[in-house]
C-alpha angles and dihedrals in degrees: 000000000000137000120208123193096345115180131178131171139171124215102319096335118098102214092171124029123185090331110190125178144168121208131180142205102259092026122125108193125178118212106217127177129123122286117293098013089116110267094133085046095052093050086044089067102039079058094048095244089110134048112217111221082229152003133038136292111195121188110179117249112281088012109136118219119206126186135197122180138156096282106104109209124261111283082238126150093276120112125239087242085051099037092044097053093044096100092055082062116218101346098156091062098049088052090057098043083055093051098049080047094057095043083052091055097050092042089063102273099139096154114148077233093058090039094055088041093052081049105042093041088045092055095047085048092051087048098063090039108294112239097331098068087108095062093036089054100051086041090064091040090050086046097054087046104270127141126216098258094051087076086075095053124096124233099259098058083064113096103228097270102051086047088060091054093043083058082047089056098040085060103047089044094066092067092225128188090232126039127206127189132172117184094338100171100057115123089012112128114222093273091046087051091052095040081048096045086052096048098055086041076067107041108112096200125070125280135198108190129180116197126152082215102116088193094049094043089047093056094040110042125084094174144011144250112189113192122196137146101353093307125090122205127203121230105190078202141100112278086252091040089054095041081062096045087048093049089050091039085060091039096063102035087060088051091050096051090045090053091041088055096041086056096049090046084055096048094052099050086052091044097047090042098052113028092105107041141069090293094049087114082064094043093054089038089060091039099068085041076064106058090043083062110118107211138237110221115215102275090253099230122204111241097263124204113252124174153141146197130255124247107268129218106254116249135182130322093247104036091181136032125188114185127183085332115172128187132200131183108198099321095326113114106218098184142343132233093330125178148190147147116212109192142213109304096350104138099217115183112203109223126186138126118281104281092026082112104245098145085044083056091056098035076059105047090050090049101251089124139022130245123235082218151007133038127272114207126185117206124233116288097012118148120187130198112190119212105199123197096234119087091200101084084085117106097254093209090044123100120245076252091052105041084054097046093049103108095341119139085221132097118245077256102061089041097058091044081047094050093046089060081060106055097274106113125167116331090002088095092065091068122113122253089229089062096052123102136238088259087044098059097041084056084054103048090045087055090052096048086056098050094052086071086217118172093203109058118190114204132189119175093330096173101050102123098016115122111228095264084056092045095050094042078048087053102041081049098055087040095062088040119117099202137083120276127200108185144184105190126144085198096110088194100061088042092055100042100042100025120105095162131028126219106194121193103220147128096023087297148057121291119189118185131180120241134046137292093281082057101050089050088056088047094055098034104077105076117068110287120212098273114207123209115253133226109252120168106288153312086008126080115181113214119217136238124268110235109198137123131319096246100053127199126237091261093048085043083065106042079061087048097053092037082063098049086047094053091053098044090052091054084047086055091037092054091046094043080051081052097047090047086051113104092211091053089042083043082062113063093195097047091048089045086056103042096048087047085058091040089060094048095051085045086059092048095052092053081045084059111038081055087062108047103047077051083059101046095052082050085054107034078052096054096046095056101043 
């Protein structure tokens, strides 16, 4: 797939200008760039959503394009399993046709016409997965955090979140040649983004992501695409490898520019001193060096986000004390007499699966809603400022001036120094809070949270809508910061790089752990995980190797047993698929009728089995954990 020369503008603004991109089969390329610059536009019009003013998108003949992007589907009367296979087509209906196709055959049908039909209809089934689209299918769904009955439900009755993974899932599930995603992990909890970071290591087509999820983009991406000002720039480099060669790339060509500068500076001294004089034959000499000079421009630099927080009043030792709390939500028991202490200064990240309850947890511990159990202390001096993860707490008619000042201890004066320090220079104040962007009001926010001078900060999700720069400038901020944190974030980066403590959600309680993110994935890594089955090329699919403990339960014991069975049928299918392909078999219409009807019965009993077995392994991966 390739793009050559590729423009867009709206109204008077160029958002693309002469785009051109290379991407191969096998390639996982991340599109970067701050917010705003055209990277979901851009995706928008590989996938044909979109018409470019100008240039060329060429997606090579028979090559399927999926997009996912941040537009959940309309809560309509579909179901998620309909609405989730929609992209393979009718793929039912082809597997029937295949199988009617393979009775006639045995039963004696061996018609040129039949024989082209078994082979044209066999090669648009294994385009859209082959026989085994059903477990791929619920293997996506189970790996975005969705159950076997949910298949059944229709679309309204999914909260917002789990319809944008539904569209997550309904993307991955069309095995296309080109894959294009844009934000996938939001609204995946920590188990969803691994699960998601294994499945694209295996896709065998080519993907274009944009995420502003330094972790994930750091595990996925093999290249870069950087986009700025129009213009976009390849980095055939890890996403980490290519922040460093940025950073150098800037580096020198600030050095080159300063040299460059110093040397003109030198050469007009010398020309103005001595045009006149004896050495006037010099001076016109290096005047005309001087206007052969081809000049470096001043490397031009994006306003970037730099701030820090104020010292804070010391308070106790133990800010915060949770003792026996437990939450319910309806009649649903989140979690039972659970406590903690987080201490002065300890940086603590709460970790858990969506609908664990981790933002009921921190609407608790602020006081927004009342516990069904247990006692909540805060110790002296302890003041806390709470960062919720919805942008909407800010008053919609106020100015950017006005939202700030709005219960802040700080002048107009010091607002508007304090906002500029957050990307609102000038004017830029006088702008209404309803015309701001996601990215916008969480700089706002951020910029709220700092002037309350607070030594407890309460973060959920503090880096949703930042672009990277903004997430790293958030990082290098709470890092420097003297007070306690408390934070729900699914951005691993910041966890790991912030986190000193660890509150997991699990077991029905509260779980805190020393140590940072990297520890608590060695702590909860030891007992069998819920394993997925993985795309391979069909009609195959290769099921993985339980990894548990030597001494296995009755219910590990037969997730061996069916992995096993699974192994052996696949060999079975593998030997019959090597038949059909066989020109002698294909040369005798009778042998080639019977083998494919045996190839299609050992292709229903593998489906039969690898139900089965991920059946086995959530009664295993339940038993071990209860």
């Amino acid at each position: 797939m390739h793009l050559a020369g590729v423009t867009k503008s709206f109204g008077d603004r160029t958002l693309l200008d002469d785009v051109s991109l290379r991407v191969s089969t096998g390639q996982r390329l991340c599109l970067v760039g701050r917010n705003g610059v055209g990277k979901t536009t851009l995706l928008r019009i590989i996938a044909g959503e979109m018409a470019p003013d100008s240039g060329e998108v060429g997606i090579p003949r028979g090559w399927r394009v999926a997009l996912h992007d941040q537009r959940p589907p309309r809560a309509d009367g579909r179901t998620l399993g309909l609405y989730v296979a929609e992209l393979l087509g009718d793929v039912e209906s082809i597997e029937r046709r295949l199988g009617e196709l393979e009775q006639a055959m045995a039963g004696g049908d061996h018609s040129d016409a039949t024989m082209h039909a078994y082979s044209t209809t066999q090669a648009e089934f294994d385009q859209v997965g082959g026989y085994t689209w059903r477990v791929h299918v619920e293997s996506v769904l189970r790996g975005l955090g969705f159950e076997q009955a949910d298949m059944e439900r229709e679309l309204s009755t999914f909260s917002g979140g789990e319809l944008t993974r539904a569209a997550l899932a309904r993307t991955l599930s069309a095995n296309p040649d080109v894959l294009l995603l844009d934000e996938p992990t939001n609204h995946l909890d920590l188990k969803n983004l691994e699960w998601l970071e294994n499945e694209l290591a295996e896709f065998p087509g080519a993907v274009l992501v944009v995420s502003h999820d330094r972790w994930f983009l750091e595990a996925v991406a093999t290249g870069v695409v950087e986009l700025g000002r129009g213009k976009a720039r390849n980095y055939n480099m890890k996403y980490s490898a290519y922040r460093k060669e940025r950073i150098l790339e800037e580096t020198q060509a600030i050095e080159q520019y300063e040299r460059q500068q110093e040397e003109i500076k030198r050469l007009e001294g010398f020309i103005s001193r001595f045009s006149a004089g004896t050495r006037s034959r010099q001076a016109k000499s290096l005047g005309k060096k001087l206007g052969k000079i081809e000049r470096v421009h001043m490397p031009q630099r994006e306003a970037q986000l730099k701030f820090g927080f104020p010292k804070t009043l010391k308070p106790s030792r133990d800010v915060l004390e949770v003792k026996d709390l437990t939450l319910t939500a309806g009649d649903r028991t989140l979690f039972e007499d659970g406590s903690f202490v987080l201490e002065r200064g300890k940086r603590m990240a709460v970790i858990g699966p969506n609908g664990a309850g981790k933002t009921s947890l921190i609407e608790t511990l602020i006081g927004e809603r009342q516990p069904a159990h247990g006692s909540i202390k805060l110790g002296y001096n302890a003041e806390v400022a709470y960062f919720s993860q919805h942008a909407d707490d800010l008053p919609a008619n106020a100015t950017v001036l006005e939202a700030m000042s709005n219960g802040s201890p700080l002048g107009t004066t010091d607002c508007r120094t304090l906002l500029g320090r957050f990307m609102f220079p000038g004017s830029e104040v006088e702008k209404k809070v309803e015309v701001l962007s996601g990215g916008e009001r969480r700089r706002l926010l951020l910029a709220k949270m700092v002037a309350t001078g607070a030594n407890v900060l309460v973060l959920d999700e503090p880096t949703n809508h930042l672009d990277v720069e903004a997430c790293e400038a958030l990082e290098a901020a709470l890092d420097a910061y003297d007070g306690a944190i408390l934070m729900v974030s699914h951005d691993r980066a910041l966890i790991d790089a912030i986190a000193e403590e660890t509150l997991s959600i699990e077991g029905g309680t509260l779980v805190r752990r020393e140590g940072d993110y990297e520890d608590f994935l060695a702590a909860t890594d030891g007992g069998v995980r819920e394993k997925t089955v993985k795309k391979t090329n069909a009609p195959t699919a290769k099921a993985k190797k339980a990894k548990g403990p030597t001494k296995l339960t009755p219910e590990q014991q037969r997730v061996r047993e069916l992995e096993a069975e699974v192994a052996a049928k696949e060999e079975t299918i593998a030997a019959l698929e090597a038949e059909l392909a066989d020109a002698s078999v294909r040369a005798d219409h009778q042998l080639f009728g019977q083998t494919a009807k045996a190839h299609s019965q050992r292709q229903e009993e593998l489906r039969q089995l690898m139900r089965e077995w991920e059946a086995a392994e959530i009664a295993a991966a339940s038993s071990s954990s209860g």
